[in-house]
LOLUM-581047 format. One record per residue (C-alpha): residue number from 1; residue in one letter; x, y, z. Coordinates in steps of 0.05 Angstrom, whole numbers. Example, Ala and Ser with C-alpha at 12.3 -4.5 7.8 and 13.67 -1.06 7.14 Angstrom:
LOLUM-581047
resi / resn / u / v / w
1 / A / 246 / -90 / 156
2 / S / 273 / -21 / 143
END
This chain:
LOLUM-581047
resi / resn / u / v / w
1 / X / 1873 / 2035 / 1491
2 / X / 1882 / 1962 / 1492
3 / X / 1840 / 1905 / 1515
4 / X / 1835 / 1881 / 1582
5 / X / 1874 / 1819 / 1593
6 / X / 1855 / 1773 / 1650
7 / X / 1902 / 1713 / 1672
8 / X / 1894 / 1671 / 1739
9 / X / 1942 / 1686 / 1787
10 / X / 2001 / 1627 / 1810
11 / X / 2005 / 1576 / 1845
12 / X / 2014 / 1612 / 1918
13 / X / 1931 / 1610 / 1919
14 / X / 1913 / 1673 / 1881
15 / X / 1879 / 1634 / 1832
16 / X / 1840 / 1598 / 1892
17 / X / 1801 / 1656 / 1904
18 / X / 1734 / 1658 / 1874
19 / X / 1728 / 1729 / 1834
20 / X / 1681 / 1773 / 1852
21 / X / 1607 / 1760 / 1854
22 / X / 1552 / 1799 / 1802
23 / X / 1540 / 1871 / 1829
24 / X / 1611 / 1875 / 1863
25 / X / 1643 / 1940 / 1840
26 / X / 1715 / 1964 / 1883
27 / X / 1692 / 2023 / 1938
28 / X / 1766 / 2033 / 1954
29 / X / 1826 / 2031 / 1890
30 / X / 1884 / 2024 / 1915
31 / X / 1946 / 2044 / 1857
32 / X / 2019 / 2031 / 1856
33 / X / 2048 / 2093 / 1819
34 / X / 2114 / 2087 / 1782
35 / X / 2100 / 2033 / 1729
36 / X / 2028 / 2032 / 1742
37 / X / 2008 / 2110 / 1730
38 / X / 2068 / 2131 / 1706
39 / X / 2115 / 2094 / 1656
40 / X / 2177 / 2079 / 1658
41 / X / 2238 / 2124 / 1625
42 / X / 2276 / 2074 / 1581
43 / X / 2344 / 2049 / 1611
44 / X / 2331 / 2084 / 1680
45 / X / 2295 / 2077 / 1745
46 / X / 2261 / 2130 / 1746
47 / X / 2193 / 2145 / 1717
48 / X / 2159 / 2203 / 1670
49 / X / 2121 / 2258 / 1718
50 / X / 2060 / 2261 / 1672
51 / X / 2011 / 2211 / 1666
52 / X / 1963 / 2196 / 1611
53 / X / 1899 / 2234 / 1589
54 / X / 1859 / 2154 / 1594
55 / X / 1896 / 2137 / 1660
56 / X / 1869 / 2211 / 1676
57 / X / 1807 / 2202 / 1664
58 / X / 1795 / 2136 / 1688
59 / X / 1814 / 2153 / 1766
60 / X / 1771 / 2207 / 1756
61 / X / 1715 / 2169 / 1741
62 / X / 1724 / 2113 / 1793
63 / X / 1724 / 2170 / 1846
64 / X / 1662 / 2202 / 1810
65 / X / 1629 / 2134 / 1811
66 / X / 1642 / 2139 / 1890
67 / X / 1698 / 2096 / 1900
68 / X / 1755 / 2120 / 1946
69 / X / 1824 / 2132 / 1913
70 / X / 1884 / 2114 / 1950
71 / X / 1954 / 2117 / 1925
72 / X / 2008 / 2062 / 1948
73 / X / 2071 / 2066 / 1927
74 / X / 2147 / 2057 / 1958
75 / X / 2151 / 2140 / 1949
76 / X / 2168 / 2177 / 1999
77 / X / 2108 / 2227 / 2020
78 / X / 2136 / 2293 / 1987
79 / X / 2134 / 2261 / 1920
80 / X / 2076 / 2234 / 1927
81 / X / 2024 / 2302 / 1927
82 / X / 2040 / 2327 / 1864
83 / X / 2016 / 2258 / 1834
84 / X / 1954 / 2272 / 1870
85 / X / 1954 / 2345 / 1842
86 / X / 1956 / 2316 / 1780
87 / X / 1897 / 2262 / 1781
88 / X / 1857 / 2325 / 1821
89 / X / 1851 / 2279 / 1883
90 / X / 1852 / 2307 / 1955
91 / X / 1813 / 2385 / 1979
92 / X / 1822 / 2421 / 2042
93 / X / 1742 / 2396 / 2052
94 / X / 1761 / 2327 / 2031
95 / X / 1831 / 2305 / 2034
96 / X / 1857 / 2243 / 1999
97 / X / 1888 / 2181 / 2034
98 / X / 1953 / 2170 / 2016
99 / X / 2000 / 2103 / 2035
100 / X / 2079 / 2123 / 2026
101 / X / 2145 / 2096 / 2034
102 / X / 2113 / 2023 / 2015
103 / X / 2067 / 2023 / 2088
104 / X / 2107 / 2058 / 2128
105 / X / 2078 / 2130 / 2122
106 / X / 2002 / 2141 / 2124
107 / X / 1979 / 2210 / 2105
108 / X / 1926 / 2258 / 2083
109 / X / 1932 / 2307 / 2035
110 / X / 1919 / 2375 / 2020
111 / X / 1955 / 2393 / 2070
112 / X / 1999 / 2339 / 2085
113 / X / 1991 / 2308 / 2148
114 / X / 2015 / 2242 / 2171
115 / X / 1968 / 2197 / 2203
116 / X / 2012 / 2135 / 2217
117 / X / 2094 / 2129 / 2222
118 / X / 2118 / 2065 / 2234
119 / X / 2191 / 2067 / 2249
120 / X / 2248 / 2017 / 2271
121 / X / 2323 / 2009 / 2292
122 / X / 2355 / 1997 / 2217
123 / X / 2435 / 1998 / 2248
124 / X / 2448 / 1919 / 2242
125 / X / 2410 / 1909 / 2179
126 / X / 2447 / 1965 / 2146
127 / X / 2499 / 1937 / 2171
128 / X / 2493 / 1867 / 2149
129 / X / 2487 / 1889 / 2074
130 / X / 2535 / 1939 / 2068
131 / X / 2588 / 1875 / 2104
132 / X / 2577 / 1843 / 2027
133 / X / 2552 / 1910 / 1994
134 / X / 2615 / 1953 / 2026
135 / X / 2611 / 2005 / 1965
136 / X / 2523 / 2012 / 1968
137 / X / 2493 / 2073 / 1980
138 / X / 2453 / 2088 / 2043
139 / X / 2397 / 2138 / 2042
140 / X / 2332 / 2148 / 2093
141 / X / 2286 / 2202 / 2082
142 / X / 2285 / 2282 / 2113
143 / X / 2213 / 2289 / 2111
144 / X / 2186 / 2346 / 2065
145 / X / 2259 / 2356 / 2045
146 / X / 2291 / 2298 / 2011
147 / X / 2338 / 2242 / 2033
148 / X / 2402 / 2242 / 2081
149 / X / 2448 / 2204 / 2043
150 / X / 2522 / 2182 / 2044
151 / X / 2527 / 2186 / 1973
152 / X / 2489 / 2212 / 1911
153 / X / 2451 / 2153 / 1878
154 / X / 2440 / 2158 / 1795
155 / X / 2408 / 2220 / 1768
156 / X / 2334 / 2218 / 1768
157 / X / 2322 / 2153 / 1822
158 / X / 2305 / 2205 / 1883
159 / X / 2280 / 2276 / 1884
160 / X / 2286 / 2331 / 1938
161 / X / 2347 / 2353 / 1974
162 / X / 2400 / 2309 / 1981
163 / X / 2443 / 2320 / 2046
164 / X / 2504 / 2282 / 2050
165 / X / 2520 / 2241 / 2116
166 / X / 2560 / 2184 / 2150
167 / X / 2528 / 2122 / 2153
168 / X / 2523 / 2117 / 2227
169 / X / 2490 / 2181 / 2232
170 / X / 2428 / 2166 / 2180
171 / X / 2419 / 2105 / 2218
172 / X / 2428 / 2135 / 2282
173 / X / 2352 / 2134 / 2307
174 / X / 2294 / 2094 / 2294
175 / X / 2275 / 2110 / 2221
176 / X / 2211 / 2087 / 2169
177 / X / 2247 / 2062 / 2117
178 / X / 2318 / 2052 / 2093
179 / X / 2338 / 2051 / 2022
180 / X / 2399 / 2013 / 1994
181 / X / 2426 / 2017 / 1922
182 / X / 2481 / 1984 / 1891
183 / X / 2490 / 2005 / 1823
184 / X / 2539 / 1957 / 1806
185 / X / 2497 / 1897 / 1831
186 / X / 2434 / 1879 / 1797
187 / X / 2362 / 1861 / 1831
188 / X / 2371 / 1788 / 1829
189 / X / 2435 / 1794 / 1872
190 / X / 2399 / 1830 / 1918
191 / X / 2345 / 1783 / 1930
192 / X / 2388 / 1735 / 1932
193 / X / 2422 / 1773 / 1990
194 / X / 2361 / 1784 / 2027
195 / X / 2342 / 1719 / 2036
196 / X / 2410 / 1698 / 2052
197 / X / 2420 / 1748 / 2105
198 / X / 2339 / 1742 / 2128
199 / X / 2352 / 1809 / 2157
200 / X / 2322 / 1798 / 2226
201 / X / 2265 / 1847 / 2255
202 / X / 2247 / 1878 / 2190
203 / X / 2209 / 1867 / 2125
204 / X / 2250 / 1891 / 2065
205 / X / 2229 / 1899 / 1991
206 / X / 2275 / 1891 / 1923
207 / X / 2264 / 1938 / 1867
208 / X / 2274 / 1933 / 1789
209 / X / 2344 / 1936 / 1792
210 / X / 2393 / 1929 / 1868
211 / X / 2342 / 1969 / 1900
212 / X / 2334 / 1949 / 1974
213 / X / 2277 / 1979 / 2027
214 / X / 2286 / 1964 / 2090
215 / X / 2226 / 1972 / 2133
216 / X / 2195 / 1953 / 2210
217 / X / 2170 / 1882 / 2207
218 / X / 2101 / 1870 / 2188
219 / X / 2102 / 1937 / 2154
220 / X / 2080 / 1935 / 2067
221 / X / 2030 / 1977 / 2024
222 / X / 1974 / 1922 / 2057
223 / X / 1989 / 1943 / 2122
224 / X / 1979 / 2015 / 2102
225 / X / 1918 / 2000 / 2065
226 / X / 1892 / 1966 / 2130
227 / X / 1898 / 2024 / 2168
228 / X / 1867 / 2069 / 2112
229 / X / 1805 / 2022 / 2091
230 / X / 1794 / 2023 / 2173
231 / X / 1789 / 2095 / 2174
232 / X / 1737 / 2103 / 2105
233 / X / 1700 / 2046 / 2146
234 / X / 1714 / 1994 / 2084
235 / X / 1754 / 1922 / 2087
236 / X / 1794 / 1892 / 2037
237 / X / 1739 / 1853 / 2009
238 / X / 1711 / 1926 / 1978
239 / X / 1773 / 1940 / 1949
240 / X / 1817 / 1935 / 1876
241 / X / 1882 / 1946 / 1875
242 / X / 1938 / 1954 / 1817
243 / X / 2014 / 1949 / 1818
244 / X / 2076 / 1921 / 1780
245 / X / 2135 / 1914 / 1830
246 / X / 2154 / 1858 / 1877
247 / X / 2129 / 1916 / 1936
248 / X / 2066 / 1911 / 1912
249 / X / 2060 / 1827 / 1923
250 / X / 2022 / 1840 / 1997
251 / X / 1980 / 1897 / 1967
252 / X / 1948 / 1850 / 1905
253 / X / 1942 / 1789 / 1957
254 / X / 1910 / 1833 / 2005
255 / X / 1858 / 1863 / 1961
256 / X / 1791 / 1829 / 1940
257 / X / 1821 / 1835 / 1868
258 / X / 1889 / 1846 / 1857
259 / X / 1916 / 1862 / 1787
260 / X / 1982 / 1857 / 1764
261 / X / 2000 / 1904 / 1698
262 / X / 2034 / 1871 / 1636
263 / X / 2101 / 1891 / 1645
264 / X / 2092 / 1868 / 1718
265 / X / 2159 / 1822 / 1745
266 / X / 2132 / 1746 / 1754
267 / X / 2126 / 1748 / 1824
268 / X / 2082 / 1797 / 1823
269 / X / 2036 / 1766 / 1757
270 / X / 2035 / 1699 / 1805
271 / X / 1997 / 1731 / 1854
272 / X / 1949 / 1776 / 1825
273 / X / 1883 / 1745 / 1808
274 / X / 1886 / 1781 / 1742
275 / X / 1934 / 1816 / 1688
276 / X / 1924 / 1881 / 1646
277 / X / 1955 / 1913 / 1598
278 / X / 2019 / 1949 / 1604
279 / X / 2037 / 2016 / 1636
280 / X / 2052 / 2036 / 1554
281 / X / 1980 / 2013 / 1538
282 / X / 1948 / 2047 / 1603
283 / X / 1930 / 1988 / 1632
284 / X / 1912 / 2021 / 1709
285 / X / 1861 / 2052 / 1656
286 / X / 1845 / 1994 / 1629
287 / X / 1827 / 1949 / 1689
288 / X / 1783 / 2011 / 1720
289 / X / 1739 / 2021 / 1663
290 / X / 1726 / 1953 / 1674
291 / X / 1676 / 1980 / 1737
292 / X / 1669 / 2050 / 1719
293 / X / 1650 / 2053 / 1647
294 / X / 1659 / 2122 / 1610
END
């Protein structure tokens, strides 16, 4: 396993913030998922479904050492659980928090039950990038199902049932999140369309490659952790939290110690008060052995 790497964060005023005091150890660990637990399959944008023995290990030991897990990522909630399978998080007596579809969805799980749903009217958005983005694909998510979608997106980027639809009718009625992918653009073009178009009334995220979420405004991963930390009677000042993509920006700043993995993109490194390894040297492990020794 490699060695922990710290850097100060940017110039936005991560590195303003005073790390944590002697004694302070995370109650609540809040981790991104696809590039944080998971790595990355080479050329694609999609990630490997097993994780690590040390990344294993190393949740397990922060929620043996007391600490409350919570997973944040821009999944959708149905393929979320079996990541929480794996890491043995969640029981019937004691379910596991869980923030999906970047902030939007709030759940617990076993069984899956959602706490929070924030939804919003997506139809000019959509609209407004598919005026310069004509040929994009459209999808929302069918809860416990898969996506409606108006056309299949690259093998391996969603999983679940894909149900083919118009446009118009995805977009129909107030959704939680809409996701728009241009293979033929790349992820600079589409944050360069974002801020262009500003995209009125909602908050909207760009992926690794012309990814675009769409969300309610106000809604992210630290919105969703809010609501959880609320709940397990915890603030952000208790808690860690890991992540790599530009979704995970409000999640780091949010957290008393946000940490960016090595192979994070620079916005994301510019923010967090600290860097670890990378997701091919287990660095989620990494940074949590840092407060929970084996």
């Amino acid at each position: 396993m490699a060695e922990l790497v710290t850097e100060p964060g940017g110039s936005d005023g991560a590195d303003e913030r005073p790390a944590p005091g002697p004694g302070w150890r995370p109650r609540l660990v809040a981790l991104d998922i696809d590039g944080t637990l998971l790595r990355w399959v080479d050329g694609g944008g999609a990630a490997h479904e097993e994780m690590s023995e040390a990344v294993r290990e190393a949740v397990q030991a922060a929620r043996d050492g007391g600490a409350h897990i919570v997973l944040s990522s821009g999944r959708s909630p149905h393929s979320m659980t079996e990541v929480a399978d794996q890491l043995g998080l969640g029981s019937r007596d004691e379910p596991v928090w869980v923030v999906a579809s970047n902030g939007a969805v709030v759940f617990r799980y076993p069984p899956l039950d959602v706490v929070l749903e924030e939804t919003f009217d997506a139809r000019a958005a959509v609209a407004a990038v598919l005026a310069e983005h004509p040929d994009a694909i459209v999808a929302v998510e069918e809860r416990g199902v898969g996506y409606r979608l108006n056309k299949p997106f690259p093998e391996g980027e969603l999983t679940g049932e894909m149900i083919l639809a118009d446009v118009e009718d995805i977009v129909a009625e107030p959704v939680s999140r809409v996701i728009i992918r241009d293979p033929a653009a790349t992820a600079d073009d589409f944050v360069a369309l974002a801020a262009r178009l500003g995209l009125q009334g909602t908050d909207y995220v760009v992926g690794w490659t012309a990814w675009l979420d769409l969300a309610a405004a106000g809604v992210s991963k630290a919105s969703g952790l809010d609501h959880v930390a609320a709940e397990l009677g915890v603030t952000a000042d208790d808690a860690l939290a890991i992540g790599d993509g530009r979704n995970d920006l409000e999640m780091l700043a949010w957290a008393r110690r946000g940490v960016a993995m090595g192979q994070a993109v620079p916005e994301v490194h510019a923010v967090a008060d600290a860097t670890t390894a990378s997701v091919d040297d287990d660095g989620a492990a990494v940074e949590i052995r840092r407060w929970f020794p084996a």
